[in-house]
BAVEXKOL-889079 format. One line per field, with one value per residue: residue number from 1; residue in three letters; y, z, x negated of N, C-alpha, C in turn. Coordinates in Angstrom, 1 decimal. Layout:
! residues N
num <- NUM:...
residu <- Ala:...
nc2 <- Y:...
nc3 <- Z:...
nc1 <- X:...
cac2 <- Y:...
cac3 <- Z:...
cac1 <- X:...
cc2 <- Y:...
cc3 <- Z:...
cc1 <- X:...
***
This chain:
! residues 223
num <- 1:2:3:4:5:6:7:8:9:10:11:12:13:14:15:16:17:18:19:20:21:22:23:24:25:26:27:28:29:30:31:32:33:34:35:36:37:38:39:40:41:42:43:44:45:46:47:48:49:50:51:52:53:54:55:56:57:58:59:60:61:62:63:64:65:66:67:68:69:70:71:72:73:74:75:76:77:78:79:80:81:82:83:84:85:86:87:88:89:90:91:92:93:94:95:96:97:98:99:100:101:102:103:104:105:106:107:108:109:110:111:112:113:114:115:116:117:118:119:120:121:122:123:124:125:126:127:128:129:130:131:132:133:134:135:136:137:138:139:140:141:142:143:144:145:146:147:148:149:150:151:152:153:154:155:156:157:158:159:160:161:162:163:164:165:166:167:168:169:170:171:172:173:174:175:176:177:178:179:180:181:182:183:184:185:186:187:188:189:190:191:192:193:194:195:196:197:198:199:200:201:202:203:204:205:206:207:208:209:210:211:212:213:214:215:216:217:218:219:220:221:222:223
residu <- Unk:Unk:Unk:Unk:Unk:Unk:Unk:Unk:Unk:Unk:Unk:Unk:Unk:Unk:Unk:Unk:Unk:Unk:Unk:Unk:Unk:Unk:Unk:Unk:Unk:Unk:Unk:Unk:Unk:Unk:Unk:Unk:Unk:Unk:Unk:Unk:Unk:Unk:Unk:Unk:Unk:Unk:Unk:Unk:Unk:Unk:Unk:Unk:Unk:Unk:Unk:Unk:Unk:Unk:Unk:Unk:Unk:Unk:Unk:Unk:Unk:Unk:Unk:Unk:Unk:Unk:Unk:Unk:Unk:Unk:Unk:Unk:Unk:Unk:Unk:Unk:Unk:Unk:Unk:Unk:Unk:Unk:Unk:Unk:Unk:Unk:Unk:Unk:Unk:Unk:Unk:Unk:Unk:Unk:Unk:Unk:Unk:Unk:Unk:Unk:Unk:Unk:Unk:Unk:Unk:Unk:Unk:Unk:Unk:Unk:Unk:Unk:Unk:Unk:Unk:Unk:Unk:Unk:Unk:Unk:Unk:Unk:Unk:Unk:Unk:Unk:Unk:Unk:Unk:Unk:Unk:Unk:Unk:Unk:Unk:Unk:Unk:Unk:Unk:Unk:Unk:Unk:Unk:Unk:Unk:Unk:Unk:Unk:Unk:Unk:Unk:Unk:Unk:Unk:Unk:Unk:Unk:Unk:Unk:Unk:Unk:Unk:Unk:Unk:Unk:Unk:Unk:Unk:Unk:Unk:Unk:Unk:Unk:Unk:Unk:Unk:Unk:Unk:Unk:Unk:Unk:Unk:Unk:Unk:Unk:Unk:Unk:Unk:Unk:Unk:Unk:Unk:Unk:Unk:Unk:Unk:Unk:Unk:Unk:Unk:Unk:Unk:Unk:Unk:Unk:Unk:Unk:Unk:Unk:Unk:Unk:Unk:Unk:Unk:Unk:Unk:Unk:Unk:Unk:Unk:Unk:Unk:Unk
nc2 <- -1.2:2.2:4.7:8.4:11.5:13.2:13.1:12.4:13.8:13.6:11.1:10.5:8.8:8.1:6.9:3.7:2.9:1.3:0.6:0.7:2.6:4.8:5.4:6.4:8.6:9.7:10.5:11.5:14.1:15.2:15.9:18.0:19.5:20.1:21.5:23.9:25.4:25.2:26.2:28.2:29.8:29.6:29.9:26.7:24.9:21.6:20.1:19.8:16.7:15.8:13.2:12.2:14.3:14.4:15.9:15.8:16.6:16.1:17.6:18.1:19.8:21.5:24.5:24.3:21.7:19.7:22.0:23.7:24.5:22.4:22.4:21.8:21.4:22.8:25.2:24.3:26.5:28.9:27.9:25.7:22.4:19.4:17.3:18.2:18.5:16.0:14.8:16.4:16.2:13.4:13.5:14.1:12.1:12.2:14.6:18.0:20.0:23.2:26.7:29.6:32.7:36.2:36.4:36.0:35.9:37.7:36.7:37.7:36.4:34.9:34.0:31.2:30.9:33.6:34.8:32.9:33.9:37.0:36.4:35.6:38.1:40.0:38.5:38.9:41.6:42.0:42.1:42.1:38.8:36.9:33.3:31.6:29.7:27.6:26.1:23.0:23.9:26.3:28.1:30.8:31.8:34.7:35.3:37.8:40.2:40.9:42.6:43.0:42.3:43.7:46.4:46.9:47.3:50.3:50.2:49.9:51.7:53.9:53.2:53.5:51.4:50.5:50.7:48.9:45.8:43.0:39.8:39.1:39.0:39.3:37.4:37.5:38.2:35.0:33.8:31.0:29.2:26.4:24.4:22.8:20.0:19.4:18.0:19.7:20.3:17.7:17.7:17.5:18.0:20.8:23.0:24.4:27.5:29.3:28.3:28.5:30.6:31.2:34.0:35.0:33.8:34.0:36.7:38.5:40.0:43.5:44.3:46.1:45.9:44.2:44.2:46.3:45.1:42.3:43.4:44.9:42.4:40.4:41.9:42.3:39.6:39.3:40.6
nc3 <- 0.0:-0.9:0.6:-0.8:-2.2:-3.6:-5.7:-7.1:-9.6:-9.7:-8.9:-6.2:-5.6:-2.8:-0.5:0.9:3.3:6.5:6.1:8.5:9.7:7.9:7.7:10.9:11.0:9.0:10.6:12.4:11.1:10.2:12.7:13.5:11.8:12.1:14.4:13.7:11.7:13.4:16.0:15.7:13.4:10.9:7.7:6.1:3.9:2.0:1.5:-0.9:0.1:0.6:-0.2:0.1:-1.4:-3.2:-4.6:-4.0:-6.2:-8.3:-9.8:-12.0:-11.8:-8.9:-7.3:-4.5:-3.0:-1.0:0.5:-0.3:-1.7:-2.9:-5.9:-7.1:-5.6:-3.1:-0.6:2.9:4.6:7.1:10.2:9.3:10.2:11.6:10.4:8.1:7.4:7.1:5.3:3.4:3.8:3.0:0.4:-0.1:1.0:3.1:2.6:3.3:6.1:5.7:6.0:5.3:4.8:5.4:5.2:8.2:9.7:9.2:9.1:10.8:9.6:10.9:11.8:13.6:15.9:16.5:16.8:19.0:21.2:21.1:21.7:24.3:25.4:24.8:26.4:28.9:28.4:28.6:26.4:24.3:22.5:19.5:18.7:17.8:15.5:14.6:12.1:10.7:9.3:10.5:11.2:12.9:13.2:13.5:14.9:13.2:12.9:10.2:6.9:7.6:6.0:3.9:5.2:6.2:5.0:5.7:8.3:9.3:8.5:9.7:12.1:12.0:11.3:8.3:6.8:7.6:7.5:8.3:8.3:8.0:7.8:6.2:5.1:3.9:1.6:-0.4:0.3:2.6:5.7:7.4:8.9:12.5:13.7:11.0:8.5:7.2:4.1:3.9:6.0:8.7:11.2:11.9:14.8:17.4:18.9:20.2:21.8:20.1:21.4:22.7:23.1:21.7:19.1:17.5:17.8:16.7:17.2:16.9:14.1:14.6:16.9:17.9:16.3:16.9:18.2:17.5:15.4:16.6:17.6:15.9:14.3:16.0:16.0:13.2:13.9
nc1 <- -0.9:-0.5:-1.8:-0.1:0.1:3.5:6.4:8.9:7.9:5.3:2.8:0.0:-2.7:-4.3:-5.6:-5.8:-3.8:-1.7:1.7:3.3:1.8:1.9:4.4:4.8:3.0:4.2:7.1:5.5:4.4:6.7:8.4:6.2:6.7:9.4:9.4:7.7:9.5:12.1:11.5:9.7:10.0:9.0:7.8:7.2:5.2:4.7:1.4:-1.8:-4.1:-7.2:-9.7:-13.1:-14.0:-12.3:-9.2:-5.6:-3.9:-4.8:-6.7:-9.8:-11.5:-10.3:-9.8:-10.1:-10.2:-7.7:-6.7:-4.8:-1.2:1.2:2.1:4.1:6.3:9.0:8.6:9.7:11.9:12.2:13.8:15.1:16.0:15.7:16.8:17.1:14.5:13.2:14.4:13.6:10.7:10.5:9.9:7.3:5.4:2.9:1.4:-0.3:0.1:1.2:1.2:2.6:1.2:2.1:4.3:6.6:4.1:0.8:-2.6:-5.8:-8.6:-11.4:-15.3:-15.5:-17.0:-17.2:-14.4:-13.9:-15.2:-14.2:-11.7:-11.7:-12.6:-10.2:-8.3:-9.3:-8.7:-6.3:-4.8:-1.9:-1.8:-1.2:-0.7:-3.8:-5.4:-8.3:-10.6:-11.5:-14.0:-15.2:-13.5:-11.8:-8.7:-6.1:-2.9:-1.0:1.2:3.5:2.2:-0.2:-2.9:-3.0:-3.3:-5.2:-7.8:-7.6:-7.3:-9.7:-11.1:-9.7:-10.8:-13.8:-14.8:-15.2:-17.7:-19.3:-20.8:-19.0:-17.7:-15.3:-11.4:-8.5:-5.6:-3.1:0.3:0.9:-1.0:-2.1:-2.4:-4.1:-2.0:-2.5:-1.9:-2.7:-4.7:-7.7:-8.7:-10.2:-11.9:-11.1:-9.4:-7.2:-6.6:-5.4:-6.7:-5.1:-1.9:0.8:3.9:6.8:7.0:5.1:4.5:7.3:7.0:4.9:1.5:0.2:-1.8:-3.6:-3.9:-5.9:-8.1:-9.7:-11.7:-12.3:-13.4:-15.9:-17.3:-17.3:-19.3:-21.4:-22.2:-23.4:-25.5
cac2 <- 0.0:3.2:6.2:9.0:12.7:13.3:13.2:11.1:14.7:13.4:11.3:10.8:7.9:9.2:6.3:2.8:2.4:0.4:0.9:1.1:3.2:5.3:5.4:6.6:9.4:10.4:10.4:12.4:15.3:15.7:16.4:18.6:20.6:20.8:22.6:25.2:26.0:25.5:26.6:29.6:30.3:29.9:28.2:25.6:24.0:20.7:20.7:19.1:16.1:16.0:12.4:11.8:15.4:14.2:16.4:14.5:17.4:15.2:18.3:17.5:21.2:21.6:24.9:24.2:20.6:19.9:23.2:24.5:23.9:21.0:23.4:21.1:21.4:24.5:25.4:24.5:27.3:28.9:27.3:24.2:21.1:18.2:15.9:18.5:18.5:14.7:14.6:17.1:15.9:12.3:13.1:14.4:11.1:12.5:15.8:18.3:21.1:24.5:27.8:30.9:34.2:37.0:36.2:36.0:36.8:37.8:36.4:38.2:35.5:35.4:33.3:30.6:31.5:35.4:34.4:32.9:35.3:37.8:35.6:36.0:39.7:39.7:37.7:39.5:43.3:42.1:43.1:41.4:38.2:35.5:32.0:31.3:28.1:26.9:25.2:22.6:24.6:26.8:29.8:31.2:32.6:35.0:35.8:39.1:41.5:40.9:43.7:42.8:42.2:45.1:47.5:46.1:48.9:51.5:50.2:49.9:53.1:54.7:53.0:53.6:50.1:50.4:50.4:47.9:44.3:42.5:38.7:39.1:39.6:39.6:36.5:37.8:37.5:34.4:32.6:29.5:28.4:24.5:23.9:22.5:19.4:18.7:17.8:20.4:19.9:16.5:17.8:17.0:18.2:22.1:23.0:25.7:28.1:29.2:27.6:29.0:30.5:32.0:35.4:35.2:32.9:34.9:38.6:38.3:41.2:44.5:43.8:46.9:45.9:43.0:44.5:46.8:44.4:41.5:43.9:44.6:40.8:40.2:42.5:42.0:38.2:39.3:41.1
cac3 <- 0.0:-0.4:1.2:-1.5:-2.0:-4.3:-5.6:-8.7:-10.5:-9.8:-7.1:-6.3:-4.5:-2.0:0.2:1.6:4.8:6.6:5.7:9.8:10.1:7.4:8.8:12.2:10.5:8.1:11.7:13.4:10.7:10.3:13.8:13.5:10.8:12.5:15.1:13.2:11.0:14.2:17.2:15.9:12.4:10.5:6.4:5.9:2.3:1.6:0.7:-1.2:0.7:-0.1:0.4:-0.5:-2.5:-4.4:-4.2:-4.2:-6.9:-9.9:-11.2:-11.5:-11.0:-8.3:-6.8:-3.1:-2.8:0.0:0.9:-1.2:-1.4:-3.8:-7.0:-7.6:-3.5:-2.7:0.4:3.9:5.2:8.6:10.6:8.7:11.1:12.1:9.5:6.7:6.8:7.0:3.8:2.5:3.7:2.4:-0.9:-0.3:2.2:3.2:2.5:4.6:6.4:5.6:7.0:4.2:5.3:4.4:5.4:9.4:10.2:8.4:10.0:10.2:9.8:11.1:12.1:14.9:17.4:16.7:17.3:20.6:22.2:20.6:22.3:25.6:25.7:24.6:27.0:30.0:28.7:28.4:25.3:23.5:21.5:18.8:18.3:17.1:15.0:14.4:11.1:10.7:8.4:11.7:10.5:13.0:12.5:14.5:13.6:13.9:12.1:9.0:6.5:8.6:5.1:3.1:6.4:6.9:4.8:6.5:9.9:9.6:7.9:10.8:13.3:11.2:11.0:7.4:6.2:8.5:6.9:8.9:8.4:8.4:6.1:5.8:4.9:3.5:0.5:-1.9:1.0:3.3:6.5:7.4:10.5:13.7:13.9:9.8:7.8:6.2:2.7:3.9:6.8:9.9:11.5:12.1:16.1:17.8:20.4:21.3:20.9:20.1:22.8:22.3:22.9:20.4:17.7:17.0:17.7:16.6:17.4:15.1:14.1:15.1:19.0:18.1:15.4:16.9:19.7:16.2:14.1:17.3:18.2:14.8:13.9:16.7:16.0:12.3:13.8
cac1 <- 0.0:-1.8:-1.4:0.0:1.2:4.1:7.3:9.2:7.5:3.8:2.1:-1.5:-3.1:-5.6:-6.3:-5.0:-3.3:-0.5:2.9:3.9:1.0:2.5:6.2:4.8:2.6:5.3:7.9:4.7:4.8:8.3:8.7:5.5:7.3:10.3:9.2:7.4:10.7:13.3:11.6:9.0:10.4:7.7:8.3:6.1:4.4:3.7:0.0:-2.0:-5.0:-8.7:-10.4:-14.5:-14.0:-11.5:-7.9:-4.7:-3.3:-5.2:-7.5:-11.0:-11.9:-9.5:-11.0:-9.7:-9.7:-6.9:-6.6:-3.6:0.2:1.5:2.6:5.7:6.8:9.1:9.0:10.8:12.4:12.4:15.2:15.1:16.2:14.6:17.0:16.8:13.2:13.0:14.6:12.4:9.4:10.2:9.6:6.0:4.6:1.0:1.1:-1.0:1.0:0.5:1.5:2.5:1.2:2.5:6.5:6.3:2.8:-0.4:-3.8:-7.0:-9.6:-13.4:-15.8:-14.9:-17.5:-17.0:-13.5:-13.6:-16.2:-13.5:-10.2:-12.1:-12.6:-8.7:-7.4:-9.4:-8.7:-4.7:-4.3:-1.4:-2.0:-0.3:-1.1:-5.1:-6.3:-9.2:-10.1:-13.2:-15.1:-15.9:-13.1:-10.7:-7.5:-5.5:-1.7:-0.6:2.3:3.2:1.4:-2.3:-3.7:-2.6:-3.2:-6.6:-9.0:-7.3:-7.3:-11.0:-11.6:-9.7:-11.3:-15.4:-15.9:-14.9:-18.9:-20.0:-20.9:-17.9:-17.3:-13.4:-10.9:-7.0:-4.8:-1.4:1.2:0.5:-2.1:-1.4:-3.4:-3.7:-1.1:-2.5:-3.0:-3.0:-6.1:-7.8:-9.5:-10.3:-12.7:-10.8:-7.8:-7.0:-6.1:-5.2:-7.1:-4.1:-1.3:2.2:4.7:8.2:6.8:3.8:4.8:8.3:6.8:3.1:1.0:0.2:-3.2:-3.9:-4.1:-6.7:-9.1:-11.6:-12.4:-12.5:-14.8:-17.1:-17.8:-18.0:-20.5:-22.4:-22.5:-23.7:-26.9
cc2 <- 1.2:4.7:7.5:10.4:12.8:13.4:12.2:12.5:14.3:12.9:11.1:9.9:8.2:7.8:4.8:3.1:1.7:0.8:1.1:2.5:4.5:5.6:6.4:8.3:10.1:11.4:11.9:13.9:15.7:16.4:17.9:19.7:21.4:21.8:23.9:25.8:26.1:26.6:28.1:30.3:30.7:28.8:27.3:25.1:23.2:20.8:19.7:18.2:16.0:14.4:12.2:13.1:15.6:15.4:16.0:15.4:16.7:15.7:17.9:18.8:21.8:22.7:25.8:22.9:20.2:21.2:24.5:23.9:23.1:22.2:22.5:20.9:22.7:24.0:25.4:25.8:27.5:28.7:26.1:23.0:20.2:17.0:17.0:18.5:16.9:14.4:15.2:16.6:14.5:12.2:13.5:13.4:11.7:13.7:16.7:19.6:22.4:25.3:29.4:31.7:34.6:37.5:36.8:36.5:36.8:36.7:37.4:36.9:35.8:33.9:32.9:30.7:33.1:35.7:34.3:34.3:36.3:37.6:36.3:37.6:39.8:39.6:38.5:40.9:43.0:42.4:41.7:39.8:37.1:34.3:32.4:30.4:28.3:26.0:24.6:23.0:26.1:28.6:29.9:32.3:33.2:35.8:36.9:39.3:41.1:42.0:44.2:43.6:43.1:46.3:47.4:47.0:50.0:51.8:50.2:50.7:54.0:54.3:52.9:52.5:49.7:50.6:49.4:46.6:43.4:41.1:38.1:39.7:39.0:38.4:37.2:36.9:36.5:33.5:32.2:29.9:26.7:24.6:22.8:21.1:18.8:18.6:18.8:20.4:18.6:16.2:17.6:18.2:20.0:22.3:24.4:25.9:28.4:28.9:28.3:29.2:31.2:33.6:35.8:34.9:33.9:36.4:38.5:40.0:42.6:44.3:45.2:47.1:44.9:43.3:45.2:45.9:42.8:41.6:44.6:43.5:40.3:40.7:42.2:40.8:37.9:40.5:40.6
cc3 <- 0.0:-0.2:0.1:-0.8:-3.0:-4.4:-6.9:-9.8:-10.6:-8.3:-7.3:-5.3:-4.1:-0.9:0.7:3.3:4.9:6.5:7.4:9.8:9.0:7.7:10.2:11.6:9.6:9.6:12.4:12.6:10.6:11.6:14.1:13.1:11.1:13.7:14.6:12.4:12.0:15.0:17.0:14.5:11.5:8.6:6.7:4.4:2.0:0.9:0.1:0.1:0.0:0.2:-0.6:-1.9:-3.3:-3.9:-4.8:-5.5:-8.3:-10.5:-10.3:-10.7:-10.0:-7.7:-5.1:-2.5:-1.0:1.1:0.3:-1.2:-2.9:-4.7:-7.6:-6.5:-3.5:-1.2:1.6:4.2:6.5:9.2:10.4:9.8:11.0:11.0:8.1:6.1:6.5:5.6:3.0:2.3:3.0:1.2:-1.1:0.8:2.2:3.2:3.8:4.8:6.5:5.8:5.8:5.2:4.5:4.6:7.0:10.2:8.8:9.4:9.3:10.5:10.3:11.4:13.4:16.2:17.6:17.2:18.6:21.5:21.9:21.9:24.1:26.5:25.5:25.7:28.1:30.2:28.8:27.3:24.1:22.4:20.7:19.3:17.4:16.7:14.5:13.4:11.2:10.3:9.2:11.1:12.1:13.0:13.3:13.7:14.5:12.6:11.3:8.2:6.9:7.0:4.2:3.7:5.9:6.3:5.0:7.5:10.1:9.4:9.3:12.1:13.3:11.5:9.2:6.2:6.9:7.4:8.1:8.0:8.7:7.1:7.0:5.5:4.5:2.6:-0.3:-1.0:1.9:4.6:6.5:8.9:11.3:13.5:12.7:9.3:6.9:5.0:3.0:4.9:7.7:10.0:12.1:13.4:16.4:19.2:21.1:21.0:20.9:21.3:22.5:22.1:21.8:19.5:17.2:17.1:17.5:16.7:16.3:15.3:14.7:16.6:19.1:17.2:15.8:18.2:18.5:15.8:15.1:17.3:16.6:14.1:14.8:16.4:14.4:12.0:14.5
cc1 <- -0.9:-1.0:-1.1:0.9:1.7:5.6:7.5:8.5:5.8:3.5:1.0:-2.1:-4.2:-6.2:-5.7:-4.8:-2.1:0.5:3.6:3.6:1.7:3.4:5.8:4.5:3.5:6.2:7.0:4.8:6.1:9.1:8.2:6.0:8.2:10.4:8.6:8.4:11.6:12.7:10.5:9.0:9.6:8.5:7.0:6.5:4.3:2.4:-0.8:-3.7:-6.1:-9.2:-11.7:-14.4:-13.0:-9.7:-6.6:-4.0:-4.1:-6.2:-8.7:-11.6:-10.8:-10.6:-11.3:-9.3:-8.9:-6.7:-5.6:-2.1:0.4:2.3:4.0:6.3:7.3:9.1:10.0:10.9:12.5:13.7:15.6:15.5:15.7:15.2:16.7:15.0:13.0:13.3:13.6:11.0:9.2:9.6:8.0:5.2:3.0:0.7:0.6:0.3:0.4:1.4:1.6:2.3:1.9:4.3:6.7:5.4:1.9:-1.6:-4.8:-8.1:-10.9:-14.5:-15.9:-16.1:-17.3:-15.5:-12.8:-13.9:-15.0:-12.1:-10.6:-12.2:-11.3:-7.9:-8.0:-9.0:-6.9:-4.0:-3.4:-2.2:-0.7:-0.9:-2.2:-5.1:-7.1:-9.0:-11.3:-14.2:-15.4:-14.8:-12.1:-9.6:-6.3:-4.2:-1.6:0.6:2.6:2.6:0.4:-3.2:-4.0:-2.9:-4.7:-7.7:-8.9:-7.5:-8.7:-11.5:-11.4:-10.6:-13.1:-15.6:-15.7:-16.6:-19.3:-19.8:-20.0:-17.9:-15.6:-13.1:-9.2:-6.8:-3.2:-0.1:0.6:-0.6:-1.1:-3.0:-2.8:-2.9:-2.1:-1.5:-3.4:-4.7:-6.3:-9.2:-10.9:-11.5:-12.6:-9.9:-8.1:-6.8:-6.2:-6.1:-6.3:-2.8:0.4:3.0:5.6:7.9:5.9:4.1:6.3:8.1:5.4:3.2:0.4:-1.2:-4.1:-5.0:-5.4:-7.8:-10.1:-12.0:-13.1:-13.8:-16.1:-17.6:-17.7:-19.1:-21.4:-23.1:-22.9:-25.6:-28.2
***
């Protein structure tokens, strides 16, 4: 039996596993899903999986192997239920879960130790936060506002870090992150620093309140 992403429009055999073992993992994302569309209103993507480089989407030059949404998958919707997603998700078995910016929140990304060190100063001065994750390729990703990404050479202009060599950047309209605890581009599983709470996940913060404390501890940790 081998493990695939697809639909009766195109599937993609990515790996063997057991058909329980499948069932359970199918059962484990659907639930997964459904709480990010019931309980913090978030859409969610089916995405495409990466294994041994390869990306379950077919192209050779794929040029985000498991790190993109399945281009024949629309979109769950925020609010979605726990059976309507199950249906939905059935037709994609495997797929990774991803997160559209741009709707709900934006993220400002950086680099996951400039991140923390960042989370830490944050969390002691009081200053508002969202939900952070962490992706394996050492990135992380802090949700704020929607219109972070689009704001973002203004807010650094006003605040003169707008010359500074910075290691950050924006996530908005037309980008995805990988969902907590999915697989991302076939490197190991995404998690969160911090992890979603009724007040954060449905009111994310204006990026505003989290950027010059960001684009200090990232520049520092770029000199």
């Amino acid at each position: 039996m081998g493990f695939t992403i697809g639909s009766s429009r195109g599937i993609r055999e990515i790996r063997p596993v057991r058909t329980g073992s499948r069932r359970r993992g199918q059962s484990s994302d659907c639930t997964a899903v459904a709480e990010f569309t019931g309980l913090w209103g978030w859409d969610v993507a089916p995405g495409a999986r990466a294994a041994d480089g390869q990306c379950s989407c077919g192209k050779a030059d794929c040029p985000a192997p498991g790190a993109h949404p399945l281009d024949f998958a629309a979109h769950i919707p925020a609010g979605a239920t726990l059976g309507q997603v199950t249906r939905a998700w059935g037709e994609f078995p495997g797929a990774a879960v991803l997160l559209p910016t741009g709707r709900t929140f934006d993220v400002l990304d950086v680099a996951e130790s400039a991140g923390r060190r960042a989370l830490v100063r944050m969390e002691r001065m009081g200053i508002p936060l969202g939900p952070v994750s962490a992706t394996p390729d050492g990135r992380a990703q802090f949700l704020v506002a929607p219109g972070a990404a689009a704001e973002l050479p203004a807010l650094l202009y006003r605040m003169g870090w707008d010359d500074a060599d910075l290691d950050l950047r924006g996530l908005g309209p037309g980008e995805h992150i990988t969902a907590p605890p999915s697989d991302h581009a076939g490197l190991g599983p995404a998690h969160w620093l911090r992890a979603p709470a009724f007040d954060s996940a449905t009111n994310p913060p204006a990026a505003r309140l989290l950027l010059g404390t960001l684009a200090y501890v990232s520049h520092r940790s770029g000199l």
